[in-house]
One Martini backbone bead per residue (centre of mass of N, CA, C, O) as a GRO file, in nm:
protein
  470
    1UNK     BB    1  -1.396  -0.420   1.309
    2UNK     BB    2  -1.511  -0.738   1.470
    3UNK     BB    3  -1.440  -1.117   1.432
    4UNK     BB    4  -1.640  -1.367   1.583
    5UNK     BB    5  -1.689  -1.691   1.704
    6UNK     BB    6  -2.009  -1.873   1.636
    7UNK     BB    7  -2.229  -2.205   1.675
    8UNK     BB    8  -2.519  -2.025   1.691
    9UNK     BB    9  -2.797  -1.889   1.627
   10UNK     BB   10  -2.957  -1.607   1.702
   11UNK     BB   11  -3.269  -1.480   1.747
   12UNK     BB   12  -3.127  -1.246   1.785
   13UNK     BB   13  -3.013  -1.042   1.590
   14UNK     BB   14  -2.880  -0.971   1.309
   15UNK     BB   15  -2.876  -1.105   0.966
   16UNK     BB   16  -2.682  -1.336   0.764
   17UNK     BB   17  -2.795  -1.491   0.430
   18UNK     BB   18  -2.586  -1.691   0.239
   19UNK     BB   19  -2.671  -1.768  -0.141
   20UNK     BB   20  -2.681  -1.924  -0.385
   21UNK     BB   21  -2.883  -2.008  -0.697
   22UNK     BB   22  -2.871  -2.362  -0.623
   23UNK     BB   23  -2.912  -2.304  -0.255
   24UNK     BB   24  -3.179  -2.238  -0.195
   25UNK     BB   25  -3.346  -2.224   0.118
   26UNK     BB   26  -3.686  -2.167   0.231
   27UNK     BB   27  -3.712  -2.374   0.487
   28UNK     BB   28  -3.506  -2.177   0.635
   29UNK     BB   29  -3.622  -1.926   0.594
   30UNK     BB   30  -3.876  -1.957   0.728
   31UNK     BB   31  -3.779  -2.025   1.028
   32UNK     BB   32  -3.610  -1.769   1.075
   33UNK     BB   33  -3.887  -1.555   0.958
   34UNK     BB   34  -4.195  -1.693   0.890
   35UNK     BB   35  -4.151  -1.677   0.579
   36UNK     BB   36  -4.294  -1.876   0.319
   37UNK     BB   37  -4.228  -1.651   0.085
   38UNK     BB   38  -3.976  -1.570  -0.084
   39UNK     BB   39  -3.827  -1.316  -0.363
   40UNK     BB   40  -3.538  -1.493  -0.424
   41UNK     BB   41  -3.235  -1.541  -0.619
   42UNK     BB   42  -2.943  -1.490  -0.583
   43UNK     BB   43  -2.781  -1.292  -0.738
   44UNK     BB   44  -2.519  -1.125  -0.770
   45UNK     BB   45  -2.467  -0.899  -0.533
   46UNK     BB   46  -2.766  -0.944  -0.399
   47UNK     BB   47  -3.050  -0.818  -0.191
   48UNK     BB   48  -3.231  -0.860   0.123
   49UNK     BB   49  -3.479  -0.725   0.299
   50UNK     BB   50  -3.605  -0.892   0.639
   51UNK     BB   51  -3.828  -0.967   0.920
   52UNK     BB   52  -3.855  -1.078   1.207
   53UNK     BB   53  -4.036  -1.175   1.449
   54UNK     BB   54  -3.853  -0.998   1.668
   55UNK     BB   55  -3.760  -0.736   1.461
   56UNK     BB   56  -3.495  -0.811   1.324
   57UNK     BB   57  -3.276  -0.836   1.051
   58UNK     BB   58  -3.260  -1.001   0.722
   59UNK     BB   59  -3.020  -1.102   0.514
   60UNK     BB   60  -3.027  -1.173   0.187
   61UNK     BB   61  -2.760  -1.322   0.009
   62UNK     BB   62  -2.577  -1.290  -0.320
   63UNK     BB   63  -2.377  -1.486  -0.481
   64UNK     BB   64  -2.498  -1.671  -0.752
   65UNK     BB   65  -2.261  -1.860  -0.925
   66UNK     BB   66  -2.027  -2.089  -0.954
   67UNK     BB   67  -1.888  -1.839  -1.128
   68UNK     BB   68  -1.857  -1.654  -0.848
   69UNK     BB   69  -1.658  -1.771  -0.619
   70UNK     BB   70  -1.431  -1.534  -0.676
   71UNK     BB   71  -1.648  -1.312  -0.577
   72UNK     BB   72  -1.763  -1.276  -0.268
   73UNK     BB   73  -1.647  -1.078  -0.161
   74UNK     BB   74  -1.829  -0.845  -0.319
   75UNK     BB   75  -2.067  -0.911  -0.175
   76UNK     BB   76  -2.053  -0.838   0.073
   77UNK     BB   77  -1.923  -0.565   0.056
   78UNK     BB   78  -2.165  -0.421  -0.080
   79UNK     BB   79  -2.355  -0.462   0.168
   80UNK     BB   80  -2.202  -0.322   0.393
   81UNK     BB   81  -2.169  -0.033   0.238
   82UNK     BB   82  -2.473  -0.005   0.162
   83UNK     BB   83  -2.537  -0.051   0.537
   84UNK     BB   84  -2.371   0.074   0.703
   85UNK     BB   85  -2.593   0.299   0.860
   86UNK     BB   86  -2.809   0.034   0.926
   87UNK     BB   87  -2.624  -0.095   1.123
   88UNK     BB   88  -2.550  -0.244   1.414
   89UNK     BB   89  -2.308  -0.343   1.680
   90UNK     BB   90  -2.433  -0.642   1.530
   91UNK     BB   91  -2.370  -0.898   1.344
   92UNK     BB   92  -2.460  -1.200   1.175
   93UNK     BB   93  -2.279  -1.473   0.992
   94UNK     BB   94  -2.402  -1.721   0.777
   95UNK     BB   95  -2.115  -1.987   0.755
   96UNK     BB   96  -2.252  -2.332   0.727
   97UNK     BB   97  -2.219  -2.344   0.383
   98UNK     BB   98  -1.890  -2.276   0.390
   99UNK     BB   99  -1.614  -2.235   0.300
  100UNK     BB  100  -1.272  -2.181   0.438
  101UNK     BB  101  -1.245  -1.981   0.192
  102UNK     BB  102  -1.474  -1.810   0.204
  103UNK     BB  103  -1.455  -1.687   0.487
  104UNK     BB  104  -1.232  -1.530   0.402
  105UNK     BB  105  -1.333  -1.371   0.142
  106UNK     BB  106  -1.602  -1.272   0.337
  107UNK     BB  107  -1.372  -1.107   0.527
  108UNK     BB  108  -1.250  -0.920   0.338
  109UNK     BB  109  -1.509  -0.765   0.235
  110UNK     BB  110  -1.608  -0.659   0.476
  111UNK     BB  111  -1.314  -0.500   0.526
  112UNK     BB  112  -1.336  -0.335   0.268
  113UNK     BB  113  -1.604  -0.140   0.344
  114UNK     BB  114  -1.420   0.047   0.554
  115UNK     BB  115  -1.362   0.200   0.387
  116UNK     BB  116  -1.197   0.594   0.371
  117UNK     BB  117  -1.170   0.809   0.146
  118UNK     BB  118  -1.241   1.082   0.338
  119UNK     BB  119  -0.951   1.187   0.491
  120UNK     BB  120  -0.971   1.513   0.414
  121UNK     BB  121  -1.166   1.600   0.561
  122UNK     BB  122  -1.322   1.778   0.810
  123UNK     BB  123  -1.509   1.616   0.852
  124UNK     BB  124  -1.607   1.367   1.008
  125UNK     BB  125  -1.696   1.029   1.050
  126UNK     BB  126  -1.846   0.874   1.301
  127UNK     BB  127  -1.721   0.523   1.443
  128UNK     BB  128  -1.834   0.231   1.486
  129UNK     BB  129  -1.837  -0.065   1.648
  130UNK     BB  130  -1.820  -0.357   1.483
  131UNK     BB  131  -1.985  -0.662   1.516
  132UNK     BB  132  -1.898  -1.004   1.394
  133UNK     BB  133  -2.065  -1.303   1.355
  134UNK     BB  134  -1.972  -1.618   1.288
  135UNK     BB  135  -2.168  -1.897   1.211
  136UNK     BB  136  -1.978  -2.218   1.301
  137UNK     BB  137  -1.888  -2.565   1.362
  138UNK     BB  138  -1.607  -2.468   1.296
  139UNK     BB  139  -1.280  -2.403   1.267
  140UNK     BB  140  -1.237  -2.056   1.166
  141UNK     BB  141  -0.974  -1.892   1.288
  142UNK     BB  142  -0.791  -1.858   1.037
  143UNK     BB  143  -0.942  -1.747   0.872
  144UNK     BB  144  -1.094  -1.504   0.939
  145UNK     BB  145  -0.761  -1.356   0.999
  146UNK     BB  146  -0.677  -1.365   0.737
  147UNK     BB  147  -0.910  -1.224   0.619
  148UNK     BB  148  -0.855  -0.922   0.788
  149UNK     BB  149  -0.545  -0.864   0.719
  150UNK     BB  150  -0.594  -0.856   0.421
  151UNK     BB  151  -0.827  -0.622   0.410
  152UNK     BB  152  -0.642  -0.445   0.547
  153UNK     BB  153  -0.411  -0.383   0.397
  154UNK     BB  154  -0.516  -0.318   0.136
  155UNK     BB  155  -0.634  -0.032   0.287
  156UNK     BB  156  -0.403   0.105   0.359
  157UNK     BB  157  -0.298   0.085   0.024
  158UNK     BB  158  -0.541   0.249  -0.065
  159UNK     BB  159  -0.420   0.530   0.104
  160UNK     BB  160  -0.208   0.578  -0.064
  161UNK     BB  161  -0.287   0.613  -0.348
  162UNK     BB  162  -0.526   0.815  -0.275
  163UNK     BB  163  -0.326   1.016  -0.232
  164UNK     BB  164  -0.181   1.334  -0.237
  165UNK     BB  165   0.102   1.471  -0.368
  166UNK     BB  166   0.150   1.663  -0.111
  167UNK     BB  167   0.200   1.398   0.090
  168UNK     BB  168   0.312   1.164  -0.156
  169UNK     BB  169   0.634   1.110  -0.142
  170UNK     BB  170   0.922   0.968  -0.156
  171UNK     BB  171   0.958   1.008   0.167
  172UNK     BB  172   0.644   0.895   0.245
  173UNK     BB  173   0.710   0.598   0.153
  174UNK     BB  174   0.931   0.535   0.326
  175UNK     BB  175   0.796   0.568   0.579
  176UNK     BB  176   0.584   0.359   0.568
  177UNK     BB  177   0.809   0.147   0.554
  178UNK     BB  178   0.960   0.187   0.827
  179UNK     BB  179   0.628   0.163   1.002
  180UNK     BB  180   0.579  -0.137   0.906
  181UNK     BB  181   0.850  -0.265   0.989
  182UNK     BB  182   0.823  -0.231   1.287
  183UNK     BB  183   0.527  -0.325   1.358
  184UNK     BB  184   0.598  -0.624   1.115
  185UNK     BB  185   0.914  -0.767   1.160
  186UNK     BB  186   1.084  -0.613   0.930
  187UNK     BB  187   1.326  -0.469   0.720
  188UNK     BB  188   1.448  -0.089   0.613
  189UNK     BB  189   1.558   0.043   0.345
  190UNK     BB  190   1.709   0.385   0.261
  191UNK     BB  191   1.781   0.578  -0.037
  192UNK     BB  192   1.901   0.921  -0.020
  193UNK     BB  193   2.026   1.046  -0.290
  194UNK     BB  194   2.339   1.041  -0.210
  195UNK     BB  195   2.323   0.754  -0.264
  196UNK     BB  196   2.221   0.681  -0.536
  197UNK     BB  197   2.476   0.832  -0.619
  198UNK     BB  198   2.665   0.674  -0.542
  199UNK     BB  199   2.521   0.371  -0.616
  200UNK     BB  200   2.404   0.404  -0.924
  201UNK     BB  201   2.095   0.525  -0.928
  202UNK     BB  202   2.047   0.710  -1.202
  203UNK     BB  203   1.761   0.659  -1.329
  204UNK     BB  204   1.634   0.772  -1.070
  205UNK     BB  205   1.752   1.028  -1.069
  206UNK     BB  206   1.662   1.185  -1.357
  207UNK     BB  207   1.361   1.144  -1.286
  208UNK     BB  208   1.387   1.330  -0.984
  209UNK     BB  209   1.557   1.597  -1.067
  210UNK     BB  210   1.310   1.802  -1.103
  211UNK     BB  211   1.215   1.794  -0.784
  212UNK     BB  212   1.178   1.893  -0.431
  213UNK     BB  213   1.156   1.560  -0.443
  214UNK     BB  214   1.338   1.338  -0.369
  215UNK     BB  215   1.446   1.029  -0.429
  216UNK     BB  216   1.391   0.667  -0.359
  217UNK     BB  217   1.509   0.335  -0.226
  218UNK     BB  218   1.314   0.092  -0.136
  219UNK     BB  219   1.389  -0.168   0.106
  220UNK     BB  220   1.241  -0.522   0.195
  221UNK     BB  221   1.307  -0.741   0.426
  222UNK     BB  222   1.128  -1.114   0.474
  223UNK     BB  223   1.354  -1.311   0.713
  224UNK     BB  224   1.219  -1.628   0.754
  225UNK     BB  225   1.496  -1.796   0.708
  226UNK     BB  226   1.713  -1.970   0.700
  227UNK     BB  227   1.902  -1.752   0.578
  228UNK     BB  228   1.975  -1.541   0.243
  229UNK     BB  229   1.746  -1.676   0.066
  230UNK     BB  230   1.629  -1.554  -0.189
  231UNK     BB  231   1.280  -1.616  -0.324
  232UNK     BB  232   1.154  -1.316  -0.375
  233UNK     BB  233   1.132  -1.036  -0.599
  234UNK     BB  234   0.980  -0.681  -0.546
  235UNK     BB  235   0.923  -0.493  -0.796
  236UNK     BB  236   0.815  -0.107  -0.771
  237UNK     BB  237   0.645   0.168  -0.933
  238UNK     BB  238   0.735   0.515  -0.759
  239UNK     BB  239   0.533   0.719  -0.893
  240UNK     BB  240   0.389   0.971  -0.719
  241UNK     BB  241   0.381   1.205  -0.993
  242UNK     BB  242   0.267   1.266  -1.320
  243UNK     BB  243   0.362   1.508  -1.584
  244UNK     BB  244   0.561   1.381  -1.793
  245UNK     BB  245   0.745   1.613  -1.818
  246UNK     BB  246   0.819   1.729  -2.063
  247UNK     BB  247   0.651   1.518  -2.164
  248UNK     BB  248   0.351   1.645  -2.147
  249UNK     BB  249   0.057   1.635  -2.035
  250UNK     BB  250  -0.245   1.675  -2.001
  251UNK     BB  251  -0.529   1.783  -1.826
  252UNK     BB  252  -0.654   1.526  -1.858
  253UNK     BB  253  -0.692   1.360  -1.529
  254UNK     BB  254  -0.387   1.416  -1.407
  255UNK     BB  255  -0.500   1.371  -1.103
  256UNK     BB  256  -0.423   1.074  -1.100
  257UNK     BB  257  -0.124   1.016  -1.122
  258UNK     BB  258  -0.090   0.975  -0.813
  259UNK     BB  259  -0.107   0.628  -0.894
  260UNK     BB  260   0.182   0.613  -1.015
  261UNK     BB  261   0.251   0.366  -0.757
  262UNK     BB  262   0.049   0.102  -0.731
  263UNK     BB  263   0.333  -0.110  -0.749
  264UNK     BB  264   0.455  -0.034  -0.496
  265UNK     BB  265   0.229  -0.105  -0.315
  266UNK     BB  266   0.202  -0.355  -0.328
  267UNK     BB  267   0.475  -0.431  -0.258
  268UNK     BB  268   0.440  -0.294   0.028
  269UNK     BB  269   0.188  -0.489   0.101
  270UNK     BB  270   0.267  -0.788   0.045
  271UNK     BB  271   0.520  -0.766   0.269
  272UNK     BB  272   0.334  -0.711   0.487
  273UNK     BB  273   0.154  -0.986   0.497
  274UNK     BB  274   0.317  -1.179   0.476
  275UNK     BB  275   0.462  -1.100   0.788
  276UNK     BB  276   0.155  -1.111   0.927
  277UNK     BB  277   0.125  -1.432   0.821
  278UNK     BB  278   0.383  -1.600   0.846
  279UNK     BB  279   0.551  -1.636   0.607
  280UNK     BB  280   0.782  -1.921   0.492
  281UNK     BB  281   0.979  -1.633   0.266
  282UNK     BB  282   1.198  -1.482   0.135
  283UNK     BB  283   1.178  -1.169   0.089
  284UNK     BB  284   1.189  -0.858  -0.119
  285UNK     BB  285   1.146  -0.529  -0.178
  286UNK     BB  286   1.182  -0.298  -0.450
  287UNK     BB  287   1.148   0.090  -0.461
  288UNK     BB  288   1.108   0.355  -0.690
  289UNK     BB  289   1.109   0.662  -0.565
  290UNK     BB  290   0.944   0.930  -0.792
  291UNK     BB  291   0.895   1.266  -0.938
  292UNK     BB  292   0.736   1.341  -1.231
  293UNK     BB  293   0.865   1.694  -1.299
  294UNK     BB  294   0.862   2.059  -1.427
  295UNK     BB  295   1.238   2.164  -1.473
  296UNK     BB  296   1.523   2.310  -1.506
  297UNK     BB  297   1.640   2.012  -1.414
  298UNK     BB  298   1.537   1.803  -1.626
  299UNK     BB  299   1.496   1.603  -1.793
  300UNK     BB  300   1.564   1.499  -2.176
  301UNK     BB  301   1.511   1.475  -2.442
  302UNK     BB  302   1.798   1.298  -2.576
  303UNK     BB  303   1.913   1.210  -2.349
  304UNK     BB  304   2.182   1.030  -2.162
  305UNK     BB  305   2.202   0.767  -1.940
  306UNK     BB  306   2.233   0.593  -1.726
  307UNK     BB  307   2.254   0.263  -1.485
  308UNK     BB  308   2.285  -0.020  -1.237
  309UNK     BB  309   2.400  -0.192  -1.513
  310UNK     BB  310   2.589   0.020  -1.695
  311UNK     BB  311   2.387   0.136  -1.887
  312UNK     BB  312   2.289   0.314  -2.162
  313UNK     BB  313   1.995   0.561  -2.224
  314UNK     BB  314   1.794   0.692  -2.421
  315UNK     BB  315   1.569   0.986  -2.449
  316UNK     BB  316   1.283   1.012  -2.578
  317UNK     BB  317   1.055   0.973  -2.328
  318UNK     BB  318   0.978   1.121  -2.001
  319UNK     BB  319   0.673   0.938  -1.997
  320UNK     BB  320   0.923   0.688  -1.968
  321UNK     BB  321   0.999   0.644  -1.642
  322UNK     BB  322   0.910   0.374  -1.488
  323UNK     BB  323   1.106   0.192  -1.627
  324UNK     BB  324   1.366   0.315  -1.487
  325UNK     BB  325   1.329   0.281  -1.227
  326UNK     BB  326   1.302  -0.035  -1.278
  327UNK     BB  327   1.568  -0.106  -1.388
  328UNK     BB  328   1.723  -0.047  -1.113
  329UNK     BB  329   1.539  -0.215  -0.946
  330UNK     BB  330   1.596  -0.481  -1.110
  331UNK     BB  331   1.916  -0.528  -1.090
  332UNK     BB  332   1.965  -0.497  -0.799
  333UNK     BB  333   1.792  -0.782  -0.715
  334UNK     BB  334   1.959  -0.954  -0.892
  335UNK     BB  335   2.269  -0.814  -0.788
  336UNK     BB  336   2.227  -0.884  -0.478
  337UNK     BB  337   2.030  -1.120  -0.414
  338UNK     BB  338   1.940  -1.377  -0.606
  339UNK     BB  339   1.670  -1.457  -0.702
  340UNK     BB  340   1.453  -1.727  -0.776
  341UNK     BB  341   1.245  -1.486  -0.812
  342UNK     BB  342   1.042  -1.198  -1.029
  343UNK     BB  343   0.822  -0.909  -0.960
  344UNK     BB  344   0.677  -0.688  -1.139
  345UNK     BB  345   0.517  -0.357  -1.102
  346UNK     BB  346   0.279  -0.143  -1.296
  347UNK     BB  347   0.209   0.143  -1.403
  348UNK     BB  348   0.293   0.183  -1.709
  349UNK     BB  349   0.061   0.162  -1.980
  350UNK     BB  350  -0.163   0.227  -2.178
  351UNK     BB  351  -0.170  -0.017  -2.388
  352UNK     BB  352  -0.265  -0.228  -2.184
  353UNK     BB  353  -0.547  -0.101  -2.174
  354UNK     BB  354  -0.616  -0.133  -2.474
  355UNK     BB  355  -0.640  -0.422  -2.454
  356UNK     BB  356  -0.788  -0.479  -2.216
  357UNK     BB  357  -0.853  -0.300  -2.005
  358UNK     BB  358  -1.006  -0.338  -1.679
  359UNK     BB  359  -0.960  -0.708  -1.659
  360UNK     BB  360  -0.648  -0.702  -1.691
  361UNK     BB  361  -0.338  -0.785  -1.626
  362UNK     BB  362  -0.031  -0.792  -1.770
  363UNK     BB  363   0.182  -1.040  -1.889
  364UNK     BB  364   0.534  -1.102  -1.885
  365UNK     BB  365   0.705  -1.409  -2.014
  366UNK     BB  366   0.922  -1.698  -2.054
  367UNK     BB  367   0.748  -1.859  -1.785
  368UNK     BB  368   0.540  -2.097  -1.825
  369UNK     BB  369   0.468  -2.184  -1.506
  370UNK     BB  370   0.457  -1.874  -1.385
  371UNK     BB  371   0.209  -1.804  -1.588
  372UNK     BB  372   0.002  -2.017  -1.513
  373UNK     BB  373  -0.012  -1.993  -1.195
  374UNK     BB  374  -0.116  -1.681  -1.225
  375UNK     BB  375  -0.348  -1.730  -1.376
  376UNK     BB  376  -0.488  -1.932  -1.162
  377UNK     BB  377  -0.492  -1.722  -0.927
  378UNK     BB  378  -0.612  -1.460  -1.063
  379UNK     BB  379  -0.905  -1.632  -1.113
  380UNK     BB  380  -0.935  -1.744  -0.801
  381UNK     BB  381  -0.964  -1.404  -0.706
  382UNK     BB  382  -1.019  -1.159  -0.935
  383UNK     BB  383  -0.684  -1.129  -1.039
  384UNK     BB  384  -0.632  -1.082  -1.382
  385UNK     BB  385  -0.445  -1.241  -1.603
  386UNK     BB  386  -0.255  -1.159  -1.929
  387UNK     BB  387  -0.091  -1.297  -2.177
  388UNK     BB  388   0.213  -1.136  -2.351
  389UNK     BB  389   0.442  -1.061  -2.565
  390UNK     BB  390   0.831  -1.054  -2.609
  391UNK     BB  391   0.967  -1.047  -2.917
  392UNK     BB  392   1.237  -1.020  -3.049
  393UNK     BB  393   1.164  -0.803  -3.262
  394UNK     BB  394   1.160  -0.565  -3.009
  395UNK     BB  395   1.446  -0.461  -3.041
  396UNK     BB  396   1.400  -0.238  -3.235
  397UNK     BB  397   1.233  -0.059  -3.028
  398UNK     BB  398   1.507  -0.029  -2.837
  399UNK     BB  399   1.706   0.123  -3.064
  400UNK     BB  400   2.048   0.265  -3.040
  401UNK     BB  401   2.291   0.418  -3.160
  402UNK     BB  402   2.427   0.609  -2.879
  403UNK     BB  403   2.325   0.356  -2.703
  404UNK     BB  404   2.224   0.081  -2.584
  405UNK     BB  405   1.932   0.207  -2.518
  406UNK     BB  406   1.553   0.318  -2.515
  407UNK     BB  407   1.277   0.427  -2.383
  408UNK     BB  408   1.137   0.441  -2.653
  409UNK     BB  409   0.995   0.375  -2.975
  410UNK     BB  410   0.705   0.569  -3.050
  411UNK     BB  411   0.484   0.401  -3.146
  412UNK     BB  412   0.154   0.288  -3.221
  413UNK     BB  413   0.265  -0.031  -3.109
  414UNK     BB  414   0.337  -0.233  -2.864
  415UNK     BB  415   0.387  -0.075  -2.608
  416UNK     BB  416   0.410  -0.324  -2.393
  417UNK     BB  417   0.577  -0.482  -2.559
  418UNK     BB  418   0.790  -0.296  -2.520
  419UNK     BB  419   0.838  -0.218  -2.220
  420UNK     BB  420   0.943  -0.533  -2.164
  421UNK     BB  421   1.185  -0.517  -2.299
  422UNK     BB  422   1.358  -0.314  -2.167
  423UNK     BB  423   1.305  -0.488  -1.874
  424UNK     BB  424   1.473  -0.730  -1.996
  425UNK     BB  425   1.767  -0.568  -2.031
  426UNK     BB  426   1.796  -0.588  -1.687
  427UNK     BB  427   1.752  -0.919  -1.595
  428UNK     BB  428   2.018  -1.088  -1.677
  429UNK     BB  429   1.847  -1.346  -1.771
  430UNK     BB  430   1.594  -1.422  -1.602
  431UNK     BB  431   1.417  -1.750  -1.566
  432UNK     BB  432   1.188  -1.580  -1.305
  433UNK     BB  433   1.030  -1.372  -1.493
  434UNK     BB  434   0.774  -1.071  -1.430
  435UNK     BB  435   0.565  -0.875  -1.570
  436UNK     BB  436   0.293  -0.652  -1.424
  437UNK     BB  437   0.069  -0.460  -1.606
  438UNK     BB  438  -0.151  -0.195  -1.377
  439UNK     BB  439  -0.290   0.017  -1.525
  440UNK     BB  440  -0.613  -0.089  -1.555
  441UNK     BB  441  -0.654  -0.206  -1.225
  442UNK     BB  442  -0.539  -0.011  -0.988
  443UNK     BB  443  -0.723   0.198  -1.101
  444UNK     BB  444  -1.103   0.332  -1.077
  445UNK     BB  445  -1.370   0.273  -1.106
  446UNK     BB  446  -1.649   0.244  -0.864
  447UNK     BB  447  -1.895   0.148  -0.605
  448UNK     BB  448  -1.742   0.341  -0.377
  449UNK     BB  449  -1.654   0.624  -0.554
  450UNK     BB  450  -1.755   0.879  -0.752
  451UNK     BB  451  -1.439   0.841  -0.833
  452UNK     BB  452  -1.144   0.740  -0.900
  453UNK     BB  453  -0.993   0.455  -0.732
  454UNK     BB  454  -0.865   0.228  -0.606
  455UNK     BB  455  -0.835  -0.135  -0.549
  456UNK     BB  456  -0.549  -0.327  -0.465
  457UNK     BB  457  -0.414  -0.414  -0.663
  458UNK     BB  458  -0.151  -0.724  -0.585
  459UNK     BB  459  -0.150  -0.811  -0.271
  460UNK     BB  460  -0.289  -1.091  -0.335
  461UNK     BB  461  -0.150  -1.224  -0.532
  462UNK     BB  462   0.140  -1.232  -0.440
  463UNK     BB  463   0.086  -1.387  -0.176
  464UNK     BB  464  -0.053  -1.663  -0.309
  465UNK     BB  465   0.213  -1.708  -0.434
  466UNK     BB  466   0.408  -1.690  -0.207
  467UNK     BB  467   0.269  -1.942  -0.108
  468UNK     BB  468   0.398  -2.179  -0.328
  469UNK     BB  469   0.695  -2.147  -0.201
  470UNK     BB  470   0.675  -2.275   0.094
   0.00000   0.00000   0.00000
């Protein structure tokens, strides 16, 4: 798919009007089509096709109402996919009502439409170029740019979380991050197994010592700002597979859980876009990738593990791994970056799920500043964040007798906010961190594949946080 811009409609070749449904023009409609009155109401996320006086297709596309217009881009993407084999190699977007905010929001639909889930099937469906033309009287080409950069990223990142287990281990992540580093421009260290072990990064050795895929730490770090002063890390739990360890999950559907490094996606995924679209911030992005798998060497409920932040951990639950590769690596870029601002993503907790459903990621923090902006980033993109407590007394359900801290609670209630709380007693009292639990959000059901697939969710929620940092 090619983006280009042209100031004027022409009257041959297929067109999409975009409308509201408080702003639906007829009296354009007709000049169009010839058709004097159409049946079209812009409902949400609908459309109409028909046929103009020369034969070309003419789509009218709903927006909605004023309260959809942070779903724009899904309005484009489903008649995009819905039409993928029907479009042909050229098509108008009549985009003169548009603001340039929309402009880009439905450069991103249109792009996230070409995902194309079916990586590993024998037979390919072979791919035409599609050329669309946007016509607008104004200057178009950031918005359209970013626009385009956003959703191939986005898809990029959707085809990691989507991949099988036995192609995407933590060295097949690392290596993803190696080959994004050099092609756009940002820095990437990778550590090794014997790595981990000599820097003390014990709790990420111990979830992944089960597997005969060794665990890594990927550090991706996108410093255009002179000095070396870290604006904001993002740290993602990167469980490449969860089979719950001893404490072993059911097998119903358990091959889902390839999905369980969600939280690390996004975090290379938006260090991968802020660098695409040059933006002015110090990122450091620190990935915890291992797979939780069950072996003879693999670790045991009962066990006490260290941690990079020196603290001694108790195991309670090995199904509750993704929080221990989370600790070392925010204790990590907490204390080796010293960054202004942290937030961590995960598919962390059942917990999570239960409390939200799947319409908004957990969010815990004690910043009312980065909550407020948070949540209002997350209703105008419709990546939706639900602030949950941390409250004081959550210390008792992470108390352990023999170590310094247990890594499960047990309980049946509070199990997101026990935690958030696990994961506050690594961030050194950092007062500009954020958890945000994307169990929920990140991967499910969906419009676009039979099965349940990624979503994309946080690469943009991050990336327009880290625009307020500029």
């Amino acid at each position: 798919m090619e983006f280009k811009h042209k100031k004027s409609i022409s009257q041959k070749g297929d067109l999409i009007i975009p409308f509201y449904k408080d702003d639906i023009d007829q009296d354009r409609i007709t000049r169009l089509t010839g058709v004097s009155k159409v049946d079209f109401e812009a409902e949400f996320s609908t459309y109409t096709m028909i046929y103009s006086k020369s034969g070309s297709k003419i789509y009218l596309l709903g927006l909605g109402e004023s309260k959809h217009k942070n779903r724009i881009n899904e309005s484009f993407r489903h008649l995009f996919f819905n039409e993928k084999s029907k479009l042909g190699d050229e098509i108008q977007v009549d985009c003169i009502c548009l603001s340039l905010q929309e402009v880009n929001d439905a450069v991103i639909g249109m792009t996230m439409s070409q995902y194309e889930i079916a990586q590993y099937k024998t037979e390919k469906k072979s791919k035409s170029t599609l050329d669309v033309l946007l016509v607008s009287g104004e200057d178009i080409s950031y918005a359209m740019g970013e626009g385009f950069v956003t959703g191939d990223t986005i898809n990029r990142i959707k085809v990691l979380v989507d991949a099988p287990p036995n192609v995407k281990t933590p060295a097949f992540l690392a290596q993803w991050a190696r080959e994004s580093s050099k092609k756009n421009g940002y820095q990437c260290k990778v550590w090794n197994e014997k790595d981990l072990i000599k820097d003390g990064f014990a709790a990420i050795t111990a979830v992944g010592q089960g597997s005969q895929h060794p665990p890594r730490l990927i550090q991706c770090s996108y410093l255009p700002k002179d000095g070396k002063k870290v604006d904001i890390a993002l740290v993602g739990k990167g469980i490449t597979f969860d089979t719950g360890g001893l404490s072993i999950k059911g097998s119903t559907n358990l091959h889902y859980m390839k999905s369980d490094m969600g939280g690390a996606a996004a975090v290379l995924g938006a260090v991968e876009l802020a660098s695409r679209l040059k933006l002015n911030v110090n990122i450091v992005g620190i990935v915890g990738a291992a797979e939780n798998a069950v072996d003879g060497n693999s670790y045991l409920p009962g066990d006490v593990i260290q941690s990079y932040s020196g603290k001694s951990i108790e195991i309670i639950d090995t199904d509750a791994e993704g929080r221990l590769v989370l600790a070392d690596g925010l204790n990590y870029a907490i204390k080796k970056h010293k960054p202004k601002t942290v937030i961590d993503l995960a598919t962390l907790t059942g917990s999570a799920v239960r409390t939200l459903g799947y319409s908004a990621a957990a969010m815990f923090t004690s910043n009312d500043k980065m909550a407020a902006k948070l949540y209002s980033l997350g209703d105008e993109i419709f990546e939706r964040v639900w602030r949950l407590p941390i409250y004081e007394e959550l210390s008792d359900d992470i108390h352990s007798d023999i170590a310094d801290v247990r890594n499960f609670s047990g309980k049946p209630v509070a199990g997101a906010s026990a935690a958030a709380k696990f994961l506050e007693y690594f961030t050194e009292g950092h007062p500009s961190w954020v958890h945000l639990d994307i169990a929920g959000v990140a991967f499910g059901a969906n419009a676009y594949a039979k099965m349940k697939s990624s979503s994309g969710y946080g690469v943009r929620l991050m990336v327009e946080y880290i625009k307020t940092l500029e």
